[in-house]
N, C-alpha and C positions, 0 to 999 in steps of 0.2 A: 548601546543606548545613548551613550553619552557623544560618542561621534554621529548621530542620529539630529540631535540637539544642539549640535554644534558648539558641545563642551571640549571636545577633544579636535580640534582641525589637525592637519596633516602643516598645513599655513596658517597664520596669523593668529590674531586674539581669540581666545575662546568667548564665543557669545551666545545666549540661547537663542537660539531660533528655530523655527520650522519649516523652512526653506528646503530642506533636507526630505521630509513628510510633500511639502504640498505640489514640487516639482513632477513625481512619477504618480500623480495620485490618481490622473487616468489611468495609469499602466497598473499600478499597484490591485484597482478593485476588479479589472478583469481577467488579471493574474490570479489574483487570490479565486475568484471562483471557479477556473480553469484548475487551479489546484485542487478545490476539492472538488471538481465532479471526477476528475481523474481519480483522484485517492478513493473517493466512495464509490465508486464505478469495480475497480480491481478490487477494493477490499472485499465486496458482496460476492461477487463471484469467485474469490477469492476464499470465501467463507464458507460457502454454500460447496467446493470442489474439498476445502478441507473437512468438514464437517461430513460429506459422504466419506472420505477416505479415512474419516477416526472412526466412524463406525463398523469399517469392512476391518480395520487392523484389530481390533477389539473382540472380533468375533472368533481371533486367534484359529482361524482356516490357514490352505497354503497362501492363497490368493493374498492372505493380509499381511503376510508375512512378506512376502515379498513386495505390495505394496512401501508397508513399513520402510525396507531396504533401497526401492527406487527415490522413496520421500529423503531420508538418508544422505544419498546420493546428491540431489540436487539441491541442497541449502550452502553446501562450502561453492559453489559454483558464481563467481562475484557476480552483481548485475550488470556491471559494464560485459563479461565473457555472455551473459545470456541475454544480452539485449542487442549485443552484434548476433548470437544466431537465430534471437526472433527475425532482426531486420533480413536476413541471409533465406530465412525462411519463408515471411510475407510480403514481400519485393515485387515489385512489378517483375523482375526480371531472376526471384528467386525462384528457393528449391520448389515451395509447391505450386505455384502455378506451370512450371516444366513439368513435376511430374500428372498435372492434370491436364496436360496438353494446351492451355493457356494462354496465347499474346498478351502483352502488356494491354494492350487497349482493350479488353474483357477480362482484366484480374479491378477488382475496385484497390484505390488508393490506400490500403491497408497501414502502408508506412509512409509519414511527412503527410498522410493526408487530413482532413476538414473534423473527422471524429476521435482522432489520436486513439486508434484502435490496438495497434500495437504495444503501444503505451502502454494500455490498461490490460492489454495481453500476459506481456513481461510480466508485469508486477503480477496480476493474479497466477500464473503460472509457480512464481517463485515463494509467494507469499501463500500460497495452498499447501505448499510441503509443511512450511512452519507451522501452520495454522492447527494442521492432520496431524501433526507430531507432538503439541502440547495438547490436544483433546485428548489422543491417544492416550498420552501420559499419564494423563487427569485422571479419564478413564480405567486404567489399565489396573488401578488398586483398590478401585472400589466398586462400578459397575456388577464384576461378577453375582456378589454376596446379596444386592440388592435385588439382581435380576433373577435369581434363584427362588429369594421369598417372593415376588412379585409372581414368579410363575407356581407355586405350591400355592398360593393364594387365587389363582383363576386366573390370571392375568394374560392375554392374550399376547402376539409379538408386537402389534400397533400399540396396545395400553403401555406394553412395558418401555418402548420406544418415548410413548408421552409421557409418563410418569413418573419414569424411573432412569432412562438414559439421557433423555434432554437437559431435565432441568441438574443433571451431577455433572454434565457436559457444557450448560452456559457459564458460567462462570470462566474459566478458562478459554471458552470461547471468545467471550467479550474480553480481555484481556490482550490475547494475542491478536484478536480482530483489530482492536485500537492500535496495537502497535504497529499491526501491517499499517494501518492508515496512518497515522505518523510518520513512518520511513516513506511512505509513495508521496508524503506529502511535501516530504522536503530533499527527497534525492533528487541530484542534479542529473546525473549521467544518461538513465533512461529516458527520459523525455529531450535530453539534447540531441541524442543522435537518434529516435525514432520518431521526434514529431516535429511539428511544420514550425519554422521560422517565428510566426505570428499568427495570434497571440502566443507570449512568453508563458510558461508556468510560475509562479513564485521563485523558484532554485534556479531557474536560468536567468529569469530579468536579474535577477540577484548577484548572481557569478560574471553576467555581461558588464551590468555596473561598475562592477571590484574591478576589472579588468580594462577597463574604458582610460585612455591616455589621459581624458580632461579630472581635472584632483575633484572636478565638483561632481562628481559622477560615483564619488569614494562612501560621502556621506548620504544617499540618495541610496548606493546597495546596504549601508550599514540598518537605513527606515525598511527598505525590506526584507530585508536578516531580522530585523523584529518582528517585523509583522508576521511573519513566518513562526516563527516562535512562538508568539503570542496564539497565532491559534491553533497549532499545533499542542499547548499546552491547556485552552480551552476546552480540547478535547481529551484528552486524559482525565479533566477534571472531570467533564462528565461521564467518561467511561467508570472512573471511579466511583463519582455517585451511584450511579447504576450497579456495580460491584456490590456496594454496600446494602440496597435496596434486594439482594438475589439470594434465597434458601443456601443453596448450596453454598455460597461464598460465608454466611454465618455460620 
C-alpha cells in the first residue's frame, strides 16, 4: 500500500501520490473484471461438479468411494503441472482434437483463445475436487442421522435432498466456493500460460509490472497487488456475511 502511495519509492523522496493508481487505470478495470468473470465462471462449475460428486461420496456405494480417492488424487497435483496438461489437452494441436481426428482449423481456440476457456477449465477441474472433499466432509457426520429421520418421517429422496442434504451441505459449500474464487482470483500461473496476451487478468498485469526494467512500473504493480486484495477480500466478507445468515452454519 504504501509503495502504491508513493510512501515507500525504490528512488527518491517519499511523497504521497496517486500517480501509481491513475497510470494503469485503464488496464486495472478491465483486469479486474476479467478477473472476476474467470474466477465466477470456474467457481460455478466448479461448484456445481463438486457438489454432485459430495453427494455420490456420501452415499458411501463403490462408485463414491473411489470417486472420493480419484478427488484425493488430484488436489496435491500444483496448477502450474495441470495447467500444462489442460494446455497439452485442448490445443489446437493437442491430445484431444488427435484423438477425434481434428485439424487445427476445426478444433475452436480453446487455449490463448477470446473466451479463456481453458482457464476457467483448469480451475474448475482442480477446484471441484476441493470443493467435493469438504462437502463430503461436512457431510459425512451428520447427513446419515438426519436423512434416516427424514425418511421414517415420509420423506421422499427429492424432499430429503431439499431439506435435509442441501441446506447441512451449504454452509460448507459457500466456504470452500469463496475460496476456490479467491485462489482463481489471484493465481498468476494458469492464466499466464493458457490465456491470450490481451487483456491481462489482475495476477498477470501485476507480475508483468514487478518485473518491467522501468522503476516506475514497480509502484503501478504494487496499486494492483492492492487492488487485488482489496477485492479478493470483499469477497470473503460477503461470503462470511452470508455464513452467518445460513441454518446450518448457526
Amino acid at each position: 500500500v504504501m509503495m502504491s502511495l508513493g510512501l515507500a519509492p525504490l528512488v527518491g523522496q517519499p511523497r504521497l501520490t496517486l500517480d501509481a493508481w491513475r497510470a494503469p487505470a485503464d488496464q486495472l478495470w478491465a483486469a479486474a473484471g476479467l478477473s472476476v468473470a474467470i474466477a465466477a465462471t470456474a467457481t460455478v462449475a466448479a461448484t456445481l461438479v463438486g457438489l454432485a460428486a459430495a453427494l455420490a461420496i456420501t452415499e458411501r456405494q463403490r462408485s463414491g468411494r473411489l470417486l472420493a480417492l480419484l478427488s484425493s488424487l488430484t488436489i496435491p497435483v500444483p496448477h502450474l503441472v495441470a495447467a500444462a496438461s489442460v494446455g497439452l489437452l485442448l490445443a489446437d494441436a493437442g491430445f484431444l482434437p488427435r484423438l477425434l481426428g481434428l485439424d487445427s482449423d476445426s478444433w475452436p481456440p480453446l487455449v490463448g483463445g477470446r473466451w479463456w476457456i481453458a482457464v476457467a477449465a483448469e480451475y474448475a477441474w482442480k477446484e471441484s475436487a476441493f470443493i467435493g472433499l469438504v462437502v463430503s466432509s461436512a457431510l459425512a457426520s451428520r447427513v446419515a442421522s438426519y436423512r434416516d429421520t427424514a425418511t421414517l418421517l415420509g420423506a421422499g429422496r427429492w424432499a430429503r435432498l431439499r431439506y435435509v442434504t442441501l441446506p447441512l451441505a451449504a454452509p460448507a459449500l459457500m466456504a470452500s466456493a469463496s475460496i476456490s474464487f479467491v485462489y482463481a482470483l489471484g493465481s498468476y500461473e494458469v492464466a499466464w500460460l493458457l490465456g491470450r496476451p490481451y487483456p491481462e487478468p489482475l495476477p498477470v498485469l501485476a507480475f508483468r509490472l514487478f518485473r518491467s526494467i522501468e522503476l516506475v512500473s514497480r509502484p503501478q504493480a504494487a496499486a494492483v497487488a492492492v487492488a487485488t486484495a482489496a477485492l479478493a477480500l470483499a469477497v470473503v466478507a460477503i461470503a462470511v456475511a452470508a455464513l452467518r445468515r445460513m441454518e446450518g452454519w448457526r
